[in-house]
GUFI-660145 format. One line per field, with one value per residue (C-alpha): x, y, z; residue in one letter. Coordinates in nm, 2 decimals. Example, Ala and Ser with C-alpha at 12.3 -4.5 7.8 and 13.67 -1.06 7.14 Angstrom:
// GUFI-660145
px: (1.23|1.37) $
py: (-0.45|-0.11) $
pz: (0.78|0.71) $
res: (a|s) $
END
This chain:
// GUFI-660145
px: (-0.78|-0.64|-0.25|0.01|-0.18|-0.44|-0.34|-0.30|-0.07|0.13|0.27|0.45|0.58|0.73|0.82|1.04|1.18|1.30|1.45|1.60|1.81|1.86|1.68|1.48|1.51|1.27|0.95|0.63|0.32|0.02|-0.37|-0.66|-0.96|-0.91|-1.30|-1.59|-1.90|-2.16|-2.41|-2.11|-1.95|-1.71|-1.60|-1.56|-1.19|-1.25|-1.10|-0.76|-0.78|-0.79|-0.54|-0.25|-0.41|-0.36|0.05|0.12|0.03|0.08|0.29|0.33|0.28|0.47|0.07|0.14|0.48|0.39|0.10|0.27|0.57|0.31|0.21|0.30|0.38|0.66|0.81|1.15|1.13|1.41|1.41|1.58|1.26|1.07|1.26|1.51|1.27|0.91|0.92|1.05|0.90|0.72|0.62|0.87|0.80|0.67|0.27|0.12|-0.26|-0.59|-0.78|-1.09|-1.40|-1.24|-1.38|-1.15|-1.14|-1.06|-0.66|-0.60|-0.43|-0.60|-0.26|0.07|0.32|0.71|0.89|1.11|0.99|0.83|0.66|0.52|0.36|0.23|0.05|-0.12|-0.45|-0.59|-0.50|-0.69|-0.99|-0.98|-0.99|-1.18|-1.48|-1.51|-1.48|-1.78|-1.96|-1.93|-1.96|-2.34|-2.38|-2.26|-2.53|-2.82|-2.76|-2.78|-3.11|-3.23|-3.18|-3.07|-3.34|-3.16|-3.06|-2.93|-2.77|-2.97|-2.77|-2.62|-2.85|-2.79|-2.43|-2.16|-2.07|-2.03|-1.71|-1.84|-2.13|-1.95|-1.72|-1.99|-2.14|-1.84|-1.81|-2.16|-2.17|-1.80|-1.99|-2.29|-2.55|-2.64|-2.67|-2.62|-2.80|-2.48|-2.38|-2.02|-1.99|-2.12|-1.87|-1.57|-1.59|-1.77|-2.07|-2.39|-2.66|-2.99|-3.31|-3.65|-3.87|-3.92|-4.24|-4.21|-4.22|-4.57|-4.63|-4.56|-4.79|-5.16|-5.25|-5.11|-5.21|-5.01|-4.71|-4.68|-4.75|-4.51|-4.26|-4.29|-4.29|-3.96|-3.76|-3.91|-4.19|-4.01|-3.92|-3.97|-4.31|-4.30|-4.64|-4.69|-4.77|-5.12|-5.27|-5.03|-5.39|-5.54|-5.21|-5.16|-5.56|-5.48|-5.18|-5.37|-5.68|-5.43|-5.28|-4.94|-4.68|-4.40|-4.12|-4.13|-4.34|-4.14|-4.37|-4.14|-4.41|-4.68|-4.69|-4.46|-4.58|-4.93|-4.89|-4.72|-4.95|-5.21|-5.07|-4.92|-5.25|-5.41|-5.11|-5.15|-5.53|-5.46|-5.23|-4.91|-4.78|-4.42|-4.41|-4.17|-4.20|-3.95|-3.97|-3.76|-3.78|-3.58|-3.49|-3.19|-3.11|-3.35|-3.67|-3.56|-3.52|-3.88|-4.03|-3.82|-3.94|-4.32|-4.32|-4.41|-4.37|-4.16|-3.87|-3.60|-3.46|-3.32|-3.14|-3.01|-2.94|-2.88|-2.57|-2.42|-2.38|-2.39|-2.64|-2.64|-2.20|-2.13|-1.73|-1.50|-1.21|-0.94|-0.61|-0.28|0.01|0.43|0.50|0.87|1.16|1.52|1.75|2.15|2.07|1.81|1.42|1.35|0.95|0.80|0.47|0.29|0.22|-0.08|-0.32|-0.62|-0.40|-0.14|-0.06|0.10|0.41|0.60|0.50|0.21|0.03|-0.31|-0.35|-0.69|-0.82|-1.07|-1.18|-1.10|-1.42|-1.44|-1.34|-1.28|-1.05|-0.77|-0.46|-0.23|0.14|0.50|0.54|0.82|0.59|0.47|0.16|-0.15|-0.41|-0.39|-0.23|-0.44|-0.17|-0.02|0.23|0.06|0.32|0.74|0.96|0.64|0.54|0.20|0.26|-0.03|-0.34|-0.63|-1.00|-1.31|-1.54|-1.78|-1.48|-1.44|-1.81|-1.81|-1.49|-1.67|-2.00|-1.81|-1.60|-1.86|-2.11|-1.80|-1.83|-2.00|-2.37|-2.34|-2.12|-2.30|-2.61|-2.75|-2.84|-2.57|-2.36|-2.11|-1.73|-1.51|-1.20|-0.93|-0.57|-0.24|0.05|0.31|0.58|0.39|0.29|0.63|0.79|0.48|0.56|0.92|0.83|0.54|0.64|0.27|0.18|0.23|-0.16|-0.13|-0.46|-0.43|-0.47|-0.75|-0.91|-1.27|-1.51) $
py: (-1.05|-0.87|-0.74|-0.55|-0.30|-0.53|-0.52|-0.30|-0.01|-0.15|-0.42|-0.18|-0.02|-0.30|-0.47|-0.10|-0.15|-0.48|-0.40|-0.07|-0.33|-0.52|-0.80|-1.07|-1.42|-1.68|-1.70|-1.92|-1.78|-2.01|-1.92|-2.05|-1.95|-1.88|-2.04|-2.13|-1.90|-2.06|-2.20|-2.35|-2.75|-2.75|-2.52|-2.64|-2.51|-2.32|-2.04|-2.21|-2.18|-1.78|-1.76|-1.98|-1.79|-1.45|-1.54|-1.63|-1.34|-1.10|-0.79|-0.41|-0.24|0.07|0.27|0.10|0.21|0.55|0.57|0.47|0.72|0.96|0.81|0.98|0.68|0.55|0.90|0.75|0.42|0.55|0.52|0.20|0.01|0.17|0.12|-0.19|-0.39|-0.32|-0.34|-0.63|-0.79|-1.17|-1.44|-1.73|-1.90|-2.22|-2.28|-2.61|-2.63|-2.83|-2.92|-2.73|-2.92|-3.05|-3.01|-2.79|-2.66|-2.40|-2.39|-2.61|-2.42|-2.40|-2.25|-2.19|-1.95|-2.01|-1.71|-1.44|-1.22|-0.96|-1.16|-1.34|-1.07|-0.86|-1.10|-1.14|-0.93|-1.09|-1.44|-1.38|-1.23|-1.47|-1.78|-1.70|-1.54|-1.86|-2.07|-1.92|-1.94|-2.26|-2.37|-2.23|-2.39|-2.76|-2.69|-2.62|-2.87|-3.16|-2.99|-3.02|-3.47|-3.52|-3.23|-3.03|-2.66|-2.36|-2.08|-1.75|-1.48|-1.27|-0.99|-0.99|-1.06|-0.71|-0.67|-0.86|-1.04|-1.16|-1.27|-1.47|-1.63|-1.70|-1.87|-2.13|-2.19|-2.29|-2.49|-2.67|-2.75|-2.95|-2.68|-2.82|-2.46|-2.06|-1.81|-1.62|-1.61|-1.47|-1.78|-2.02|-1.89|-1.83|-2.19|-2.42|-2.43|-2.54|-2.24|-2.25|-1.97|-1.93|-1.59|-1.29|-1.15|-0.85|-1.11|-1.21|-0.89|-0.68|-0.95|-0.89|-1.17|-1.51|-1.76|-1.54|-1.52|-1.83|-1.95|-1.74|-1.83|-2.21|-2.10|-1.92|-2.12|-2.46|-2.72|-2.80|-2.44|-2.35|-2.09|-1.88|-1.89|-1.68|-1.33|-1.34|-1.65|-2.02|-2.22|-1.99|-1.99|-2.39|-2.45|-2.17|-2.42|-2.73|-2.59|-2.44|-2.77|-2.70|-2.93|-2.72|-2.90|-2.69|-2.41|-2.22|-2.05|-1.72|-1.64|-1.78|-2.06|-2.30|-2.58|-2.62|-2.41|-2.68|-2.91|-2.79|-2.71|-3.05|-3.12|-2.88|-3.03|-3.38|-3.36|-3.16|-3.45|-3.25|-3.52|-3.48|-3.12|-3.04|-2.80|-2.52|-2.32|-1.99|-1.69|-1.58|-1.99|-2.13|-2.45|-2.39|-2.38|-2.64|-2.89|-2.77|-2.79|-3.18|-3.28|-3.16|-3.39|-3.08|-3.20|-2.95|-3.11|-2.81|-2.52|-2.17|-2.03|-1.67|-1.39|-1.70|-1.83|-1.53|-1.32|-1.62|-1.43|-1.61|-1.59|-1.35|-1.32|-1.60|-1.52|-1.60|-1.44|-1.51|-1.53|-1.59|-1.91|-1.95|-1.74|-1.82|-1.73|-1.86|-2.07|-2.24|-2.18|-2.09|-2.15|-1.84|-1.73|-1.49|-1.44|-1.21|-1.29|-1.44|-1.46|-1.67|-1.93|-2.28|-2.21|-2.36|-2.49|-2.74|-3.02|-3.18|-3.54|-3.67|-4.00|-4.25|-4.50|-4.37|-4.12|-4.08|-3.87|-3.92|-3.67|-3.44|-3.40|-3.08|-3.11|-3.07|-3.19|-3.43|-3.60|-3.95|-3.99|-4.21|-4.07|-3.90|-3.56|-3.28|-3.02|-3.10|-2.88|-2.69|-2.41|-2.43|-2.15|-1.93|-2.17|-2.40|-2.77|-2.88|-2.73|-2.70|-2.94|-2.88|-2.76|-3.05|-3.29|-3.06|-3.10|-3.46|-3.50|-3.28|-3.47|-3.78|-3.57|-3.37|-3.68|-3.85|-3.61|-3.76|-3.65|-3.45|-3.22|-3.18|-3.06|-2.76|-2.64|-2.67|-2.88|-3.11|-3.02|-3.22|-3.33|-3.17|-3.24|-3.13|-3.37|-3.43|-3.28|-2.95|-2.93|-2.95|-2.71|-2.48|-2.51|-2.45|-2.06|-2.00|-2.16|-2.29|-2.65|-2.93|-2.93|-2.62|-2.43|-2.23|-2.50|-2.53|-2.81|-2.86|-2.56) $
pz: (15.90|16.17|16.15|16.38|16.48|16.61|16.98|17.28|17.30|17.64|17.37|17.18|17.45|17.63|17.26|17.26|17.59|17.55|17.19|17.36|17.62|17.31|17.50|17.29|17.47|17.36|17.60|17.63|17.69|17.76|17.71|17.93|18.09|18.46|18.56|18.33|18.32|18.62|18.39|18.20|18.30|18.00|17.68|17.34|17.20|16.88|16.66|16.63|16.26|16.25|16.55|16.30|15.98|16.16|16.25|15.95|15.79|16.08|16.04|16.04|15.71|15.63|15.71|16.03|16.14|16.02|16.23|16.57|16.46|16.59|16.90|17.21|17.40|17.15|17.07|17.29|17.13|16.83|16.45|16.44|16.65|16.34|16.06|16.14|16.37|16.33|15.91|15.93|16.18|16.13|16.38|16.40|16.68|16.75|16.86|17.00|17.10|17.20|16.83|16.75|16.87|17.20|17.53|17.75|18.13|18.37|18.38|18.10|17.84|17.49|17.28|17.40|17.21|17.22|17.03|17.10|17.34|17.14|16.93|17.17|17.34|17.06|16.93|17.25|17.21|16.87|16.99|17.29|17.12|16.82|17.01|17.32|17.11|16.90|17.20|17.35|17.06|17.04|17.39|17.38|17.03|17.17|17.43|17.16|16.98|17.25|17.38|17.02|17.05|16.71|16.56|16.27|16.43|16.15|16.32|16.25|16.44|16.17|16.25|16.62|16.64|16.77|16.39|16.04|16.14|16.45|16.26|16.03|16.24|16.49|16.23|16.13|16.58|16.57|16.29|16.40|16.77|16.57|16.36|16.01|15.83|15.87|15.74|15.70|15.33|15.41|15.65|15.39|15.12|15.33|15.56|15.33|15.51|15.48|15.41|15.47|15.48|15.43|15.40|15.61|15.71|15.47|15.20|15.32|15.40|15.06|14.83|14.79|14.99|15.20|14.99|14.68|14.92|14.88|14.57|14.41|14.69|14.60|14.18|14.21|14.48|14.44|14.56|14.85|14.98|15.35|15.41|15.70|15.82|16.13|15.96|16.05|16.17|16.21|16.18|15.87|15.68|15.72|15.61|15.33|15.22|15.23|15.05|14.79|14.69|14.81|14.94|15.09|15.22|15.59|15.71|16.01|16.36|16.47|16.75|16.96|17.26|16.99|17.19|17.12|16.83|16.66|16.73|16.59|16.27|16.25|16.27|15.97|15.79|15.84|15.77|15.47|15.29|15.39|15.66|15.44|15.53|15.84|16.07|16.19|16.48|16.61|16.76|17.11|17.13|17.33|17.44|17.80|17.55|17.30|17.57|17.68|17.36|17.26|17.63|17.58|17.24|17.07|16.68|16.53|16.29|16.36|16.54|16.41|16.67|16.63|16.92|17.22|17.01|16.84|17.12|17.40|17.63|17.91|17.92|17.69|17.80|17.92|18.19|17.93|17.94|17.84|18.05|18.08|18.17|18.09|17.95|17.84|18.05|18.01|17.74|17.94|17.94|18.32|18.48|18.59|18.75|18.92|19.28|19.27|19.50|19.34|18.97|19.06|18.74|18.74|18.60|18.30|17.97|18.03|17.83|17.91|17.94|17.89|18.11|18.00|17.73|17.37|17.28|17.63|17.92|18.28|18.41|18.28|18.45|18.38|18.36|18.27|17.87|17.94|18.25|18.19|18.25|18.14|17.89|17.57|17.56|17.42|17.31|16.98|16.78|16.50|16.36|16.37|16.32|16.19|15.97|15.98|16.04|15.85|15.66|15.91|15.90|15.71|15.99|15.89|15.98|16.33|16.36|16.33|16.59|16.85|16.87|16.97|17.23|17.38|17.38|17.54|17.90|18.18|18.16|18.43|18.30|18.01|18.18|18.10|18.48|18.73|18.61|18.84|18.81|18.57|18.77|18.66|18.82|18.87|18.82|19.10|18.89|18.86|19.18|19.27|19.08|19.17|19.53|19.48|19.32|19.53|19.86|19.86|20.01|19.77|19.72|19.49|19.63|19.34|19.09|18.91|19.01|18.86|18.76) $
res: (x|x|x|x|x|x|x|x|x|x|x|x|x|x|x|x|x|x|x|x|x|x|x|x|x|x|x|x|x|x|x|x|x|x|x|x|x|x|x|x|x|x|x|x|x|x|x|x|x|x|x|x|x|x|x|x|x|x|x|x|x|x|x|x|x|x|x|x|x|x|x|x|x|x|x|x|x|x|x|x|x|x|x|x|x|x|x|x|x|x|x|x|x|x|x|x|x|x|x|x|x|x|x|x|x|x|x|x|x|x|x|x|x|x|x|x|x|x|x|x|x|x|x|x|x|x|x|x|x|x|x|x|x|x|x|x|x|x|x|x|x|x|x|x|x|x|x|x|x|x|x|x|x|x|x|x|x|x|x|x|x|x|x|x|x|x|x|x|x|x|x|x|x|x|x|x|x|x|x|x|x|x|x|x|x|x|x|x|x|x|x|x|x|x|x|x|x|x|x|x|x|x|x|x|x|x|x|x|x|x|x|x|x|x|x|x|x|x|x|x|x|x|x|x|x|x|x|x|x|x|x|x|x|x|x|x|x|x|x|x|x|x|x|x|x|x|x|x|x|x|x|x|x|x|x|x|x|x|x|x|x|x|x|x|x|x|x|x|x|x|x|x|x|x|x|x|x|x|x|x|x|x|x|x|x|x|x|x|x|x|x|x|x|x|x|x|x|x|x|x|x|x|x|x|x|x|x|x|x|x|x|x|x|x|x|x|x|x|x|x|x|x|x|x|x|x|x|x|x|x|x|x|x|x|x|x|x|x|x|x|x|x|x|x|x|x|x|x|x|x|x|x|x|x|x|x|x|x|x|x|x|x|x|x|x|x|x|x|x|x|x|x|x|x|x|x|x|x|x|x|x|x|x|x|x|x|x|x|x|x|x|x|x|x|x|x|x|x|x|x|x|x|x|x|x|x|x|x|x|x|x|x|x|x|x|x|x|x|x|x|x|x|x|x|x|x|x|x|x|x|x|x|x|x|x|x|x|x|x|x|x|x|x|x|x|x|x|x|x|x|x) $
END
């Protein structure tokens, strides 16, 4: 879990200024994702679990302050920043945010933080890298798994992912946007997911022969046990199985042309008397070659996906950042924003309204909280004065809510090459109050509108 120290340096030293002017008004600071990756026409929010679980337990330890007594930078900041503020420093502020599983857009902020102002901003690094890795995670995973038309896909990418945490947690975002399984042990223990596995090719490799491979395989694990059967020869190993008498519940092709490949062991297998054995395929697969393999007919029963989801190849960073949007100021919170060319940011705290049938979506509109306006609003309080709300969803029960909302986006947004903008819009009230700080038209061209 990441704690204090789990953010940039240029927080501490503002957190020392503003405790130096003994200045700590409460602030808002919003999260979102300036523009979606090209090959991207929505993201799938995720990672809100770890963002509330790392608040709540957020703090600098007395290793902590005693480290950053020694760092240059903060050799002004005093003893009392050290020993009156930082010790005893927790997050009491107040978070509302989109659920895990929901489709989100450009602009449309994923997490707002209200909190004193230090708080607020030190916390702003492992918010950012917490929920925007997840949410790109599982933004390529909702992707695979609607290429894969209702075929099982387990997620496989342990090996390839930038480190054992992001393995893990890429895991759970993969399995939240639709993946039955993981290979990932540490995911399957810590998230209560499903884990699944079959053999590697040094298994295969180390026995005396093929056909032993798998015997002993099937005698230690069970009858219906996956074989992996591309060591050698697909067509040899699936006549070896028939001819052996075995009946395994799946063999899995890592290699080869997996279109005709499978066909033709479908056929050895279906000859043999193993028509109730499955067939697997992986290897380099995203959701591009899924779709190719579902819309050739090829017969194979399932996907594992590994390197394409854990590290999100093809958009492996989103454009999130996190930025002041209000800040108390005589007893009143005032809007701000920024007027750098090409950053500018709606001001205010925001929430998203949703258009559309229920399990639909037409159109989002962004806009001031205490707007009325139609649809259902996407931000919802989840921690109060530092303190969760509620206990967070099983991922199977975020897994379930985010089929139905991603299957609920116009198909062509969903599509997996170039995919139409989503409208996204901004209310009158905030374009109002944006052209009153910004002097820009009433159109807001800084808005973001769409992709």
């Amino acid at each position: 879990m990441p704690g204090g120290l789990s953010t940039d340096l240029y927080e501490l030293t503002m957190a020392a200024g503003y405790h130096a002017a003994g200045r700590m008004p409460r602030a808002s600071f919003e999260l979102f994702v300036r523009a979606l990756p090209p090959t991207r026409g929505y993201l799938v929010a995720a990672g809100l679990e770890q963002a509330l679980e790392y608040l709540g337990s957020w703090r600098f330890t007395a290793e902590d302050v005693a480290y950053l007594r020694t760092v240059p930078a903060l050799a002004g900041a005093g003893p009392a920043f050290f020993d009156e503020y930082l010790s005893r420093l927790r997050f009491t502020g107040d978070v509302w945010a989109v659920d895990e599983g929901v489709p989100v857009f450009a602009g449309e902020p994923l997490l707002r933080v209200t909190a004193p102002l230090a708080e607020a901003q030190l916390v702003e690094t492992a918010l950012l890298s917490t929920v925007l890795f997840q949410t790109m995670i599982a933004s390529k995973a909702a992707r695979v798994v609607e290429a894969a038309e209702g075929r099982a896909v387990i997620e496989f990418g342990g090996r390839r992912a930038h480190g054992a945490e992001a393995a893990m947690l890429a895991a759970r975002a993969a399995c939240l946007a639709g993946f039955q399984a993981t290979s990932n042990l540490d995911a399957g223990r810590r998230f209560g997911l499903p884990v699944a596995g079959t053999m590697a090719h040094s298994w295969v490799l180390a026995q005396p022969d093929e056909p032993t491979a798998f015997r002993r395989f099937l005698d230690l694990h069970g009858p219906r046990s996956t074989l992996l059967i591309d060591t050698y020869d697909p067509l040899a190993a699936a006549r070896s199985i028939v001819e052996a008498g075995l009946r395994p519940g799946a063999v899995r092709l890592d290699s080869g042309d997996l279109g005709p490949l499978s066909r033709a062991v479908r056929a050895t297998l279906d000859a043999g008397g193993c028509a109730g054995t499955q067939i697997l395929a992986s290897g380099d697969l995203d959701e591009h070659r899924i779709a190719g393999l579902v819309g050739s007919g090829a017969p194979i029963d399932g996907f594992g996906v590994g390197t394409a989801v854990s590290t999100s190849w093809d958009a492996p960073s989103l454009s999130g950042v996190y930025k002041l949007v209000e800040i108390e100021r005589d007893g009143a919170m005032t809007p701000l924003t920024k007027h750098s060319p090409g950053k500018t940011n709606l001001p205010g705290a925001k929430q998203v309204w949703r258009t559309g049938p229920p399990d639909a979506a037409a159109g989002d509109v962004i806009g001031l909280p205490d707007e009325a306006a139609a649809g259902r609003p996407l931000l919802r309080p989840v921690m109060r004065q530092g303190e969760r709300i509620a206990a967070g969803a099983a991922v199977a029960e975020l897994q379930a809510a985010c089929r139905v909302a991603v299957g609920g986006l116009p198909a062509s947004v969903r599509t997996r090459r170039d995919p139409a903008s989503y409208p996204v819009a901004v209310s009158p009230g905030l374009e109002r109050l944006a052209s009153s700080l910004t002097g820009a038209s009433a159109a807001v061209p800084f808005s973001p509108i769409g992709r």
